[in-house]
C-alpha positions as CSV (number, residue, x, y, z in Angstrom):
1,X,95.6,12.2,-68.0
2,X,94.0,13.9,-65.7
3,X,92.1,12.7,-62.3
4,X,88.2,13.6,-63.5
5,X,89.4,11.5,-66.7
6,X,90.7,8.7,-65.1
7,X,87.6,8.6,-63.0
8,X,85.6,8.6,-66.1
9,X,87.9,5.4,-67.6
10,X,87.7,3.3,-64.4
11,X,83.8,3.8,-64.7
12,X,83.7,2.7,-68.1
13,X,86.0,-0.8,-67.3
14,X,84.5,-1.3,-64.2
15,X,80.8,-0.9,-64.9
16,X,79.7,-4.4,-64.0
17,X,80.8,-3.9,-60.5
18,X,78.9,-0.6,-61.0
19,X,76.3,-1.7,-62.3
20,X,74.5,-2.7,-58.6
21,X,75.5,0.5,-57.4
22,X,74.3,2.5,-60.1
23,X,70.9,0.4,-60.6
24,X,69.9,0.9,-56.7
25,X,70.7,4.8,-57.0
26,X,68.4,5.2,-60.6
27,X,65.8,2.9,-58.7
28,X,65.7,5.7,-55.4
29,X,65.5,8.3,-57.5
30,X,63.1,7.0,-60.0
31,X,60.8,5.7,-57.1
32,X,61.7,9.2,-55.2
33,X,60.7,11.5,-58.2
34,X,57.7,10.1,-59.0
35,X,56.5,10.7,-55.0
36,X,57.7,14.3,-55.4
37,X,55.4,14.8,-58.6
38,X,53.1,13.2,-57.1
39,X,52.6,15.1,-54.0
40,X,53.0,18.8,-56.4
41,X,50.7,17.4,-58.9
42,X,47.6,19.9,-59.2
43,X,44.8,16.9,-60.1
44,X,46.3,15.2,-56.9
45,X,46.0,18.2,-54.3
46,X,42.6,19.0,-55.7
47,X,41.5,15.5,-55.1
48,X,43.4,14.9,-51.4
49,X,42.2,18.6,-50.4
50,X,39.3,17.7,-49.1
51,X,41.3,15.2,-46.5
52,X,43.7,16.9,-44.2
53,X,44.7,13.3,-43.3
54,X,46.1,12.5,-46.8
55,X,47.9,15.9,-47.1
56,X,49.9,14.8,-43.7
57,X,50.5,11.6,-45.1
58,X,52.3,12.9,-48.3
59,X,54.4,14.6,-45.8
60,X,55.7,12.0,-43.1
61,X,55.7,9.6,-46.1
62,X,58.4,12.3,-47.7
63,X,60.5,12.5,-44.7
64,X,60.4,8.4,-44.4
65,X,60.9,7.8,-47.9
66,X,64.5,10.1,-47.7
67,X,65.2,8.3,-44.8
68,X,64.7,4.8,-46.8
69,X,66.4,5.5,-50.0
70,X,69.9,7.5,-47.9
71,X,69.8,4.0,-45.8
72,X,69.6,2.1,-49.5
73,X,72.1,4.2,-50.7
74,X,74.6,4.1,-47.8
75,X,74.3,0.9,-47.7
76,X,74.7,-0.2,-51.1
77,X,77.9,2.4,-51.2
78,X,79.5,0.8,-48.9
79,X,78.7,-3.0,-50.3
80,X,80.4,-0.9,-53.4
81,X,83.7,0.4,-51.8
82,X,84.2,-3.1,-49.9
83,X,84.4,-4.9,-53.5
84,X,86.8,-2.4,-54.5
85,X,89.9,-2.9,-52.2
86,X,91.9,-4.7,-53.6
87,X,91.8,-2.3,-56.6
88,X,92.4,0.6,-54.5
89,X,95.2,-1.2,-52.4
90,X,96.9,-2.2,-56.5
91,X,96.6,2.2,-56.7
92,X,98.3,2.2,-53.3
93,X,100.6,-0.4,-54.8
94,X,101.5,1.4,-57.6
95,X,102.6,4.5,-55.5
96,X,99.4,6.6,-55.7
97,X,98.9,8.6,-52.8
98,X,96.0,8.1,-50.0
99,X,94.4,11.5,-51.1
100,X,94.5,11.1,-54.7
101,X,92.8,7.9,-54.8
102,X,90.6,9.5,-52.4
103,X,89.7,12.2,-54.7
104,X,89.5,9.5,-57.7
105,X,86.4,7.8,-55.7
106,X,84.7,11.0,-55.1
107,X,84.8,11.6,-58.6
108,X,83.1,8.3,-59.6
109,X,80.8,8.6,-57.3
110,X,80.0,12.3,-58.2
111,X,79.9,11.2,-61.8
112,X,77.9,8.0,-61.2
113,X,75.3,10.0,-58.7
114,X,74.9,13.0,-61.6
115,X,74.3,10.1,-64.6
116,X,71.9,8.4,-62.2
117,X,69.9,11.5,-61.3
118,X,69.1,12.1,-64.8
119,X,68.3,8.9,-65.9
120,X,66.2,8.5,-62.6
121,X,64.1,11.7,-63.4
122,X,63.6,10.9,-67.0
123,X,62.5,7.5,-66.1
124,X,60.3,8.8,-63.0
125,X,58.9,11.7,-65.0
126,X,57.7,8.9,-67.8
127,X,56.6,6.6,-65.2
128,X,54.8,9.5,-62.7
129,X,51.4,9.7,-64.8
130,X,50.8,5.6,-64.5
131,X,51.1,6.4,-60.5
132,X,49.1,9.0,-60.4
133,X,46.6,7.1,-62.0
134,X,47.1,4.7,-60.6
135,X,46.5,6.6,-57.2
136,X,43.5,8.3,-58.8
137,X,42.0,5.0,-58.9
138,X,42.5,3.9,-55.1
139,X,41.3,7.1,-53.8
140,X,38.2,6.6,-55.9
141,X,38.2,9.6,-57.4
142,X,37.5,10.2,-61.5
143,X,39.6,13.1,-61.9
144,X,42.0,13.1,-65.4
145,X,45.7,13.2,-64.7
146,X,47.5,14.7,-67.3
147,X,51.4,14.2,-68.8
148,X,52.9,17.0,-66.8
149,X,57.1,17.7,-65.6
150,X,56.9,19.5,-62.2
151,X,59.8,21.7,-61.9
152,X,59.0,21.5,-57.9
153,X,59.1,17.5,-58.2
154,X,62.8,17.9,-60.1
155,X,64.2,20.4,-57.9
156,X,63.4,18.5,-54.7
157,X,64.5,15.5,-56.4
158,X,68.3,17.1,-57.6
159,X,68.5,18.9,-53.9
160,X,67.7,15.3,-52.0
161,X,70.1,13.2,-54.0
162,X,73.0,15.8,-54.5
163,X,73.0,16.1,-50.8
164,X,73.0,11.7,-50.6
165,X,75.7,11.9,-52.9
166,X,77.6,14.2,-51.9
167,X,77.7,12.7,-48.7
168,X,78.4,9.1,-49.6
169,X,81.4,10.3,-51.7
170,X,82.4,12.1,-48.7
171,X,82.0,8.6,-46.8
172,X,84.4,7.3,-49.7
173,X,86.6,9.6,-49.2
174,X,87.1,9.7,-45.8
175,X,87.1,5.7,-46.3
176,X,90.5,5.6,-47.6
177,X,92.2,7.2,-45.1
178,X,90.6,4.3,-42.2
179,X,92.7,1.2,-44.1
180,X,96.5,0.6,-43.9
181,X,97.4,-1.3,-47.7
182,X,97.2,-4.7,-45.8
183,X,93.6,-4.5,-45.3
184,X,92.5,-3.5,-48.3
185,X,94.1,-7.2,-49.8
């Protein structure tokens, strides 16, 4: 058995103690995609055009809206990989070495992050058209939004989150090495 298959096994038995974790990372991204599409979304620069304000706004809203969801995340990681020390102290236990149940978590939560990233764009893509109407309508404007995927909206999305991810598996990784076994019980 290998270590990307054990990874794979102790998501499958532990997914109710994933389950928060992998919730609050489909939520960022969902809510995350569907700002990127709509800030590349044609009927939505043709309507905020006309306000340089607005066009700023998309922009600093962007930068706080990373900022938000990598805290989220981080945070919610870490609530994660505090629940799990006693089950990575049993690994210790059981004579697994430091860097290979290191390696194990970075693989969960490489596999977890890459599940959640599709499932958050499919779910943003779905759900991008009710925002943009539904920003349409605040703007006041009568413009038609159409069902559209932006390619700029997905790869902004994959870069943002693969670099969250990586980094909080890094975290994990790194994480193991900080505890002797009689902290983790």
């Amino acid at each position: 058995m290998t270590l990307f298959s054990l990874a794979k096994k102790n998501i499958k038995g532990n997914f109710n103690n994933y389950l928060v974790y992998f919730v609050t990372l489909v939520f960022s991204m969902v809510i995350y995609y569907t700002f990127a599409s709509l800030q590349y979304s044609k009927k939505i620069q043709e309507s905020i055009e006309l306000s340089d304000t607005m066009s700023f706004m998309f922009q600093v809203s962007s930068i706080v809206l990373i900022l938000f969801v990598a805290i989220f995340i981080l945070y919610s990681n870490s609530f994660f990989t505090r629940k799990r020390k006693k089950e990575v102290g049993l690994y210790s236990i059981l004579g697994l070495r430091k860097k290979t149940i290191a390696k194990m978590l970075f693989y969960e939560n490489l596999i977890m992050g890459i599940i959640a990233l599709v499932i958050g764009i499919v779910l943003g893509t779905l759900l991008s058209k009710l925002f943009a109407m539904i920003l349409i309508k605040l703007m006041g404007s009568t413009a038609v939004v159409d069902f559209g995927i932006s390619a700029q909206a997905i790869i902004q999305t994959v870069i943002v989150f693969m670099v969250i991810i990586l980094f909080t598996s890094v975290q994990g990784y790194r994480l193991i090495y900080r505890f002797k076994l009689i902290e983790l019980f």
